[in-house]
N, C-alpha and C positions, 0 to 999 in steps of 0.2 A: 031151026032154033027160034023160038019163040023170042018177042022182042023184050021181054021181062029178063030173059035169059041174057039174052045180047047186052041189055044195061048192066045185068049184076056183073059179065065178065068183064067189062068197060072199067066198072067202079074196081074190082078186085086188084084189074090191071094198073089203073091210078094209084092204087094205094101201094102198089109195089114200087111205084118210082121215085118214091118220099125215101131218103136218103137216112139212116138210121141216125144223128146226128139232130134230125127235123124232129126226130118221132122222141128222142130226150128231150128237147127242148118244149115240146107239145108237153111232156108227161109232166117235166116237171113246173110247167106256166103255172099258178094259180090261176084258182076258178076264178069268175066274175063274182066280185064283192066282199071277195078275201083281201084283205091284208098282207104282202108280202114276208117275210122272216126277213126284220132285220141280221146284217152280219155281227160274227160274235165280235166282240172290244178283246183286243189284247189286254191278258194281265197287268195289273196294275204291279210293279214290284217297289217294295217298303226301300229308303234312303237308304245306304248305308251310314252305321254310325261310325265318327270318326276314331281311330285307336288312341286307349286310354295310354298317357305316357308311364312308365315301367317305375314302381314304389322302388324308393331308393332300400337296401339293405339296410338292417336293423344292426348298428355293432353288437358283438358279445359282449357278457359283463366283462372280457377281461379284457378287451378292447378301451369300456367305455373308464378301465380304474386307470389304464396306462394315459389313457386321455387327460382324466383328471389329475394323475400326479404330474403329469408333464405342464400341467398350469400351476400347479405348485409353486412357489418361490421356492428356493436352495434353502436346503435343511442344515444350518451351521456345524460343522463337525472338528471340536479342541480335543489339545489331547496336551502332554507335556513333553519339553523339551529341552535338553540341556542351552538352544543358544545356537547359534550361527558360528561356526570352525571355519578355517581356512590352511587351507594344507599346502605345501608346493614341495617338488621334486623338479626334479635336474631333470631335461629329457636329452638322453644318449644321442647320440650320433646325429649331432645339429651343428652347425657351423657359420654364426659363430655360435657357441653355448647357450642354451637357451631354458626357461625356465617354465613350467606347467603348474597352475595353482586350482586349488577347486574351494568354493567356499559353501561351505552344506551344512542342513540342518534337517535333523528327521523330527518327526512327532508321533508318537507313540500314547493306546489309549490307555486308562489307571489300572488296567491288568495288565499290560505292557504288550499290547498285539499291537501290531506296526499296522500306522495311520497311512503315513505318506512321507514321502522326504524330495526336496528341492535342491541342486546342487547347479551352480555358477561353474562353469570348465572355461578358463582363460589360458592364452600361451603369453607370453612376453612377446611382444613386438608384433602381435595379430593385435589389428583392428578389431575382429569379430569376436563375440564371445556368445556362448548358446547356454540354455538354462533346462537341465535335463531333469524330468522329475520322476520317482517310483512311488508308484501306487498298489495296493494289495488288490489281490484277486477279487474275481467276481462282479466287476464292474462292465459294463456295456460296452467294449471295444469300440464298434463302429459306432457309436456316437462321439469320442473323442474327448479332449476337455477344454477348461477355459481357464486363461490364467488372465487374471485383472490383480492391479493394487487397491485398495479400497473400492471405492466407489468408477473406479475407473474405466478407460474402456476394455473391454477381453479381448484378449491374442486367443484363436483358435489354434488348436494343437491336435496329433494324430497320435494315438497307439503304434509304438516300433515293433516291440517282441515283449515277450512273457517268458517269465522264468517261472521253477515253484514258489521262489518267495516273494516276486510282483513283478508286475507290470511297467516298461518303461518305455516313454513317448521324450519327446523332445522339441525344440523352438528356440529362431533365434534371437536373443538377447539383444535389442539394439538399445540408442543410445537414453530413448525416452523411459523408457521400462524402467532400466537401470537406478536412474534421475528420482523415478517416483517412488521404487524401491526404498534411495537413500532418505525420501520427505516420508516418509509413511507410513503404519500401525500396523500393517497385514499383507500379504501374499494371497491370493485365494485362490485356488483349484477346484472350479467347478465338473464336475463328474457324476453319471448316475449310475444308479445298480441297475441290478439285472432285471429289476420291476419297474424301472424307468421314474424312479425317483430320484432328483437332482440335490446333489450334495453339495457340499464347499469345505473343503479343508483348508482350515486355517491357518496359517505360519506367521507366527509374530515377525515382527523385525526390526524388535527393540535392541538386537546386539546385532544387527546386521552393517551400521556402517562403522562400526570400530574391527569386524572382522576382517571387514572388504577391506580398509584404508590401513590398517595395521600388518604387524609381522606373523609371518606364519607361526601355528600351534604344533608344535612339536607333537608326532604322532602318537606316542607314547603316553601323552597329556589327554587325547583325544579319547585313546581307547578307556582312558582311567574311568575321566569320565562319563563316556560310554556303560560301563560298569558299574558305574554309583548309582546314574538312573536305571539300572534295570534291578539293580540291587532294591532300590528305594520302591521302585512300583512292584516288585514283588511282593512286600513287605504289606504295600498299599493294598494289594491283593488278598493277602492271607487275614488282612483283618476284617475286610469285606467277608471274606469265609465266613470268618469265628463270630461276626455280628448277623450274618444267617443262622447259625446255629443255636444262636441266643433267641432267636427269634423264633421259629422253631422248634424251644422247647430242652436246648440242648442235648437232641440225641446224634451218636457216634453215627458219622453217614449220614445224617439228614441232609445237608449240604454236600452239593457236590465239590469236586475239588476247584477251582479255577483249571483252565489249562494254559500249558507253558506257550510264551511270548515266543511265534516263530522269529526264527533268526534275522536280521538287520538285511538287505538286500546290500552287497559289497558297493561300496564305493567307485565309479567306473573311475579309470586310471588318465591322466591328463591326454589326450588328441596331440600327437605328432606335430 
């Protein structure tokens, strides 16, 4: 073997013993006068932005009228009334005998549809006395109502039950109420309908300390009475008719009829 020979298998052999590891790191060196490759930059990633806080809801219009009526001041609501009565019955099986007085007064509008009515229920010889009122349908149950004298301040009060011909809640009567009652021009029951409009029914109480302080009205006297004003505001009523029909043009039917004044809600019976 030639010595030419002898070197190249020297060198072949050398280069076999370069561990494959060497011969990556050889391949991938950069030549002389190159430049290395910088390493890539991690992505930049954008801030997050922070979360917008959540637009409050938009009420509905029928949201935004309930709103506005309930700012409303109380809408006065008169009507006509015979007066403040005072009634009293003997209550059975009391020992010693004992006597039940109510002192009431309704208000009714000029076609004679039942307003409201306020009744005083006392026993002889009870401290307490409670002031239960009836109101006509249609009005906002759980809202409740407000009973003030003038300008006063209001006793809140709760819906009890409902009948067909009104609604009756109740409250108890104590000594100041009373007091302001006997100085006073008015009763007021504040209340709203069903659209959340607040009312006030009015109840004079120009006859109310000669009923409270005097003798009872003989029932019979009561209902007469009773009768006159329905008599009278029907009367009120038909001529309201006959001045739509004038107006109108005077034809048969042009106006409708009024309709009939439902019936008076009963008197409750004096408490035990």
């Amino acid at each position: 073997m030639t010595l030419s020979a002898r070197m190249a298998l020297a060198a072949l052999l050398a280069l076999g013993t370069v561990s494959t590891p060497a011969l990556v790191a050889a391949q991938q060196a950069p030549a002389a006068g190159q430049t290395p490759p910088r390493p890539a930059q991690p992505a930049q990633q954008a801030p997050a932005r922070p979360a917008q806080p959540a637009q409050p809801a938009q009420p509905t219009p029928q949201q935004q009228q309930q709103r506005q009526a309930a700012e409303q001041p109380p809408r006065p609501v008169t009507g006509t009334t015979t007066g403040w009565v005072k009634i009293c019955q003997p209550i059975p099986e009391t020992t010693p005998p004992r006597q039940g007085c109510l002192i009431t007064q309704e208000v009714r509008a000029e076609n004679g549809a039942f307003l409201g009515g306020a009744t005083i229920q006392e026993v002889q010889g009870d401290p307490t006395r409670s002031l239960q009122l009836a109101l006509p349908l249609g009005l906002a149950l759980q809202a409740g109502f407000l009973v003030r004298v003038d300008q006063g301040v209001a006793t809140p009060g709760k819906f009890g039950t409902c009948f067909p011909n009104a609604c009756f809640g109740a409250l108890e009567l104590g000594t100041d109420m009373l007091n302001a009652m006997r100085r006073g021009q008015n009763v007021l029951v504040t209340v709203r309908n069903a659209q959340g409009v607040a009312l006030d029914l009015v109840m004079p109480l120009a006859t109310f300390v000669r009923a409270y302080d005097g003798a009872p009205t003989d029932l019979q006297v009561v209902e007469e009475q009773q009768r006159r004003l329905e008599e009278e505001l029907a009367r009120r009523a038909e001529q309201t008719r006959q001045q739509l029909m004038q107006q109108q043009g005077g034809q048969p039917g042009a106006a409708p009829a009024v309709p009939a004044a439902p019936a008076a809600p009963a008197v409750p019976a004096p408490a035990r």
